[in-house]
PAVEXVEX-505236 format. One line per 10 residues: number of its first residue (from 1); their letters; for each residue x, y, z of N, C-alpha, C. Coordinates in nm, 2 decimals. Layout:
BEGIN
NUM> a> X,Y,Z,X,Y,Z,X,Y,Z; ...
***
This chain:
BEGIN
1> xxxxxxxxxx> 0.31,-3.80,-3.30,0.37,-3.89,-3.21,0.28,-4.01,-3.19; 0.36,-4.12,-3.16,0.28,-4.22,-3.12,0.30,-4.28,-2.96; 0.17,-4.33,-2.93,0.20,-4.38,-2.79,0.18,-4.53,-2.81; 0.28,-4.57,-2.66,0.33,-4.70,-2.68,0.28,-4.73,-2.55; 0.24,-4.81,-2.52,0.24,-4.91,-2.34,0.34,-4.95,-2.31; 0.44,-4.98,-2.22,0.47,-5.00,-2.19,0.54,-5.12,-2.08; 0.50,-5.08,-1.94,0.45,-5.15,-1.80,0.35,-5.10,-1.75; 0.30,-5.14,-1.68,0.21,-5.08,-1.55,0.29,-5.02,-1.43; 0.17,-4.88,-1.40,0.23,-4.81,-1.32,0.29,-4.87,-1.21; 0.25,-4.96,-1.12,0.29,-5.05,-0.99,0.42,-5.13,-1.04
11> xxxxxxxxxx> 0.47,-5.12,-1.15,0.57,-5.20,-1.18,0.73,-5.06,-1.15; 0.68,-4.94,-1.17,0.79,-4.85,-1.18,0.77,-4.75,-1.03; 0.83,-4.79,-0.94,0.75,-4.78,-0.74,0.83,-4.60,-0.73; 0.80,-4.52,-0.66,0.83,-4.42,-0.65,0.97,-4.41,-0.59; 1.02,-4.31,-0.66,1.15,-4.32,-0.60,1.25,-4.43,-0.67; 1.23,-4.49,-0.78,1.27,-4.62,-0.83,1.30,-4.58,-1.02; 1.40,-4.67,-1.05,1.35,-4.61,-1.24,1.37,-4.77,-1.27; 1.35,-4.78,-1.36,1.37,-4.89,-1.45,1.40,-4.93,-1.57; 1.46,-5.01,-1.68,1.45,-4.99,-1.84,1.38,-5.07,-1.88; 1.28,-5.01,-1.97,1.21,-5.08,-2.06,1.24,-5.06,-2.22
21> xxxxxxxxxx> 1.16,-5.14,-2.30,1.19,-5.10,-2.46,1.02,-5.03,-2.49; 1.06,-4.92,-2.61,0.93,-4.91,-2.66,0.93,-4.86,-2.80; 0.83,-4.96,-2.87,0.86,-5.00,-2.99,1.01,-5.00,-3.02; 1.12,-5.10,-3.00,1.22,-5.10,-2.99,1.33,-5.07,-2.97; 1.29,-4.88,-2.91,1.36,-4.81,-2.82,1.40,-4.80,-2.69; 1.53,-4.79,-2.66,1.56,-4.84,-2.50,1.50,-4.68,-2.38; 1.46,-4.73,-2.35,1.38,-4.60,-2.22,1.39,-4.63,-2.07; 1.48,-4.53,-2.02,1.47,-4.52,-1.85,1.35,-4.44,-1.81; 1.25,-4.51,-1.72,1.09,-4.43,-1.68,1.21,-4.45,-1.51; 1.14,-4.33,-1.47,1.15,-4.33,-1.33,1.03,-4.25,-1.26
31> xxxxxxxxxx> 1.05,-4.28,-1.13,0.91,-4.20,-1.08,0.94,-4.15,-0.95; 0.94,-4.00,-0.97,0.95,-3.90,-0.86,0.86,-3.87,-0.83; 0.81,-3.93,-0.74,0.72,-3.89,-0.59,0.59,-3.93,-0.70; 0.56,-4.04,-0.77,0.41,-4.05,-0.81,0.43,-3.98,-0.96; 0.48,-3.86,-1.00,0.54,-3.88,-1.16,0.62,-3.96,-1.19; 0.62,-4.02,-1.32,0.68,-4.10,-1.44,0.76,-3.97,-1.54; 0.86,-4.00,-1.55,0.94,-3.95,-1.65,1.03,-4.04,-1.74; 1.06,-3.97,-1.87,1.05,-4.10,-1.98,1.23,-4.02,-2.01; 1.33,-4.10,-2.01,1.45,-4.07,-2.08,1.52,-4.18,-2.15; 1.62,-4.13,-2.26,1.69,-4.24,-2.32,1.76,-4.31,-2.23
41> xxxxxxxxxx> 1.75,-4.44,-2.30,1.86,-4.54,-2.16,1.95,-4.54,-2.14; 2.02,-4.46,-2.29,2.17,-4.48,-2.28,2.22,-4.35,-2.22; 2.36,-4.38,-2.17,2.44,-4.29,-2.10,2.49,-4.19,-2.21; 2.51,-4.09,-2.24,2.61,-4.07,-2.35,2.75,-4.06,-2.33; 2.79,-4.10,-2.23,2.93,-4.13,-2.14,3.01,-4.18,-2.20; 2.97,-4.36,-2.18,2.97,-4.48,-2.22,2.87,-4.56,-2.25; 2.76,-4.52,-2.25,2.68,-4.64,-2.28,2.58,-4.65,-2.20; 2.61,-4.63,-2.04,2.55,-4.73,-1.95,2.38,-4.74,-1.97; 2.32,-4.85,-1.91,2.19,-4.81,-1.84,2.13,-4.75,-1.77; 2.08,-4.61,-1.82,2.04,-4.50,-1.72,1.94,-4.60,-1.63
51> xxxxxxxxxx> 1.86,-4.67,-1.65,1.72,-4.72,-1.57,1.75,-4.80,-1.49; 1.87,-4.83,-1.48,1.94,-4.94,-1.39,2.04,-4.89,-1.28; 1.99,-4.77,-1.31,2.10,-4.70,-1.21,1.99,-4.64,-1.08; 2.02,-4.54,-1.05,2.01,-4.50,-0.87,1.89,-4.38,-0.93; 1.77,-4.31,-0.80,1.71,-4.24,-0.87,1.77,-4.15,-0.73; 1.78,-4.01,-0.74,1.78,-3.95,-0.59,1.69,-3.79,-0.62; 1.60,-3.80,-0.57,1.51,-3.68,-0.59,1.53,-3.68,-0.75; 1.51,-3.58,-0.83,1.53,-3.56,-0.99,1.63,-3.59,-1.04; 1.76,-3.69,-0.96,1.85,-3.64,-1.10,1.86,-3.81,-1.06; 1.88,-3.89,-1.17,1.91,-3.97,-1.19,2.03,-4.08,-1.23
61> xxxxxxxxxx> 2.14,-4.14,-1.21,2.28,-4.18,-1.17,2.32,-4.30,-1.26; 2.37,-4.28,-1.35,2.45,-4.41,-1.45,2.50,-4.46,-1.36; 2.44,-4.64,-1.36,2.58,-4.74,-1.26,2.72,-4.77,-1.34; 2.73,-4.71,-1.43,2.82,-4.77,-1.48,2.94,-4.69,-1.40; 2.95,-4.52,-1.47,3.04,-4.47,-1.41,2.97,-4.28,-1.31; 2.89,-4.32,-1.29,2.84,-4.25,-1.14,2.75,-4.12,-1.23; 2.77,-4.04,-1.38,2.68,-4.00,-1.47,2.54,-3.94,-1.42; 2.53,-3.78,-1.42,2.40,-3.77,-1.35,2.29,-3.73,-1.43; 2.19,-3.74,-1.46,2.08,-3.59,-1.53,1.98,-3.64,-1.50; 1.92,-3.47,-1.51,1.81,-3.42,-1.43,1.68,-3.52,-1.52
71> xxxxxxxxxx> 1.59,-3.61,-1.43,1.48,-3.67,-1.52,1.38,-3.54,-1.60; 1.35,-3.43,-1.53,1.28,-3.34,-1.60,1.32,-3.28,-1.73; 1.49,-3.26,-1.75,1.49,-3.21,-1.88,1.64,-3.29,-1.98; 1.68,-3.40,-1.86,1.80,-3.44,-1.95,1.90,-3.40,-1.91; 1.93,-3.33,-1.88,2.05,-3.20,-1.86,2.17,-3.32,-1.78; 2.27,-3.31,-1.77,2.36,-3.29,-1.65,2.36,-3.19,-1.60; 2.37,-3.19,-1.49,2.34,-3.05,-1.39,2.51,-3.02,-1.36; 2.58,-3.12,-1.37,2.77,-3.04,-1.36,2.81,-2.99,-1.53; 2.73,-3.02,-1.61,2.76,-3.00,-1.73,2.63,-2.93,-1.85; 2.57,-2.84,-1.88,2.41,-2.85,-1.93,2.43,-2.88,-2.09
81> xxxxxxxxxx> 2.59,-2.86,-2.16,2.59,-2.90,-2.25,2.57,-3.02,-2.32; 2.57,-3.18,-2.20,2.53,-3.28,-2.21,2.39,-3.34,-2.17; 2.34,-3.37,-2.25,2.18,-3.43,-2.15,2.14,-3.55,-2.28; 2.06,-3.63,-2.22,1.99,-3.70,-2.31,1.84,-3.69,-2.34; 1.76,-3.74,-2.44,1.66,-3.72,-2.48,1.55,-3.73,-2.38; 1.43,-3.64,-2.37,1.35,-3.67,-2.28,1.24,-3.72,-2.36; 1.10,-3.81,-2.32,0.97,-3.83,-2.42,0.89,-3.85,-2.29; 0.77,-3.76,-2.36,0.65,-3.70,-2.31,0.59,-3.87,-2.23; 0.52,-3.87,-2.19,0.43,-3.98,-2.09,0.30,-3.96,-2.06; 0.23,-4.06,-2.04,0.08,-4.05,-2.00,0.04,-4.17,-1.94
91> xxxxxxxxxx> -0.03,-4.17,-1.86,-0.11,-4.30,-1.79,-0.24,-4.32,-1.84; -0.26,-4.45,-1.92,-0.44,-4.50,-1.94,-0.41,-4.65,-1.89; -0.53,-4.64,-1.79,-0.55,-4.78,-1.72,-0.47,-4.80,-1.65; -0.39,-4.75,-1.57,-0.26,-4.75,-1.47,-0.12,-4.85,-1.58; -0.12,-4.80,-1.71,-0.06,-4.88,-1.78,0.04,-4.72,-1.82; 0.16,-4.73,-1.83,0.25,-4.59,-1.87,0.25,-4.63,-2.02; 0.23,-4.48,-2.09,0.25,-4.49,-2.25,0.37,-4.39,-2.27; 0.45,-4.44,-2.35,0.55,-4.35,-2.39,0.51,-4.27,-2.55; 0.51,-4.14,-2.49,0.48,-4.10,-2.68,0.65,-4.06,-2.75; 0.66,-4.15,-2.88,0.77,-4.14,-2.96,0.73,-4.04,-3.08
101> xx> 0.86,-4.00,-3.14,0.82,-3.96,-3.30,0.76,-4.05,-3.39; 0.68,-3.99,-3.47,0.65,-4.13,-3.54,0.77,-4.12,-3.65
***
C-alpha cells in the first residue's frame, strides 16, 4: 500500500467529513469524535458525494438522496449487502495519509 497526504488534521473538525482526492481517487475522510475514517466518495446509489454529505455519530448521509453507511466498515446499516470501500489512515505531522493499493 501506499500512503498519500492528504489535508491536515484541523481541516476535517470532529463531527464533520469532507471530499478530498488522493492520488486521483475521490475520498470522504470524516471524523468521529477525534478519529478520521477514509471511504469512497461515491454513493453507489447514484453517484452522490459521500463527503459532502451529513456526518451523525458513525453513519454517514449522501446529500443527494439521504443514502447511509456506517464510516467504520462501509456497510448500509438498512441494507449490509451494499457498502462502499473503506482505506486504512494514519496521521504524520497532524497531516491525514490515506493508504491506497498500490
Amino acid at each position: 500500500m501506499k500512503s498519500v497526504p492528504v489535508v491536515k488534521l484541523a481541516d476535517v473538525l470532529p463531527g464533520h467529513c469532507r471530499s478530498v482526492q488522493a492520488d486521483g481517487i475521490g475520498v470522504a475522510l470524516c471524523n468521529v469524535n477525534g478519529t478520521i475514517y477514509a471511504l469512497d466518495n461515491i454513493c453507489p446509489h447514484a453517484g452522490g458525494p459521500l463527503g459532502e454529505g451529513s456526518l451523525n455519530g458513525e453513519l454517514i448521509e449522501c446529500p443527494w438522496h439521504g443514502w447511509r453507511y456506517n464510516v467504520r466498515t462501509g456497510e448500509r446499516p438498512e441494507n449490509h449487502d451494499i457498502a462502499v470501500s473503506c482505506f486504512p489512515v494514519h496521521l504524520k505531522d497532524d497531516v491525514i495519509h490515506v493508504m491506497l493499493p498500490d
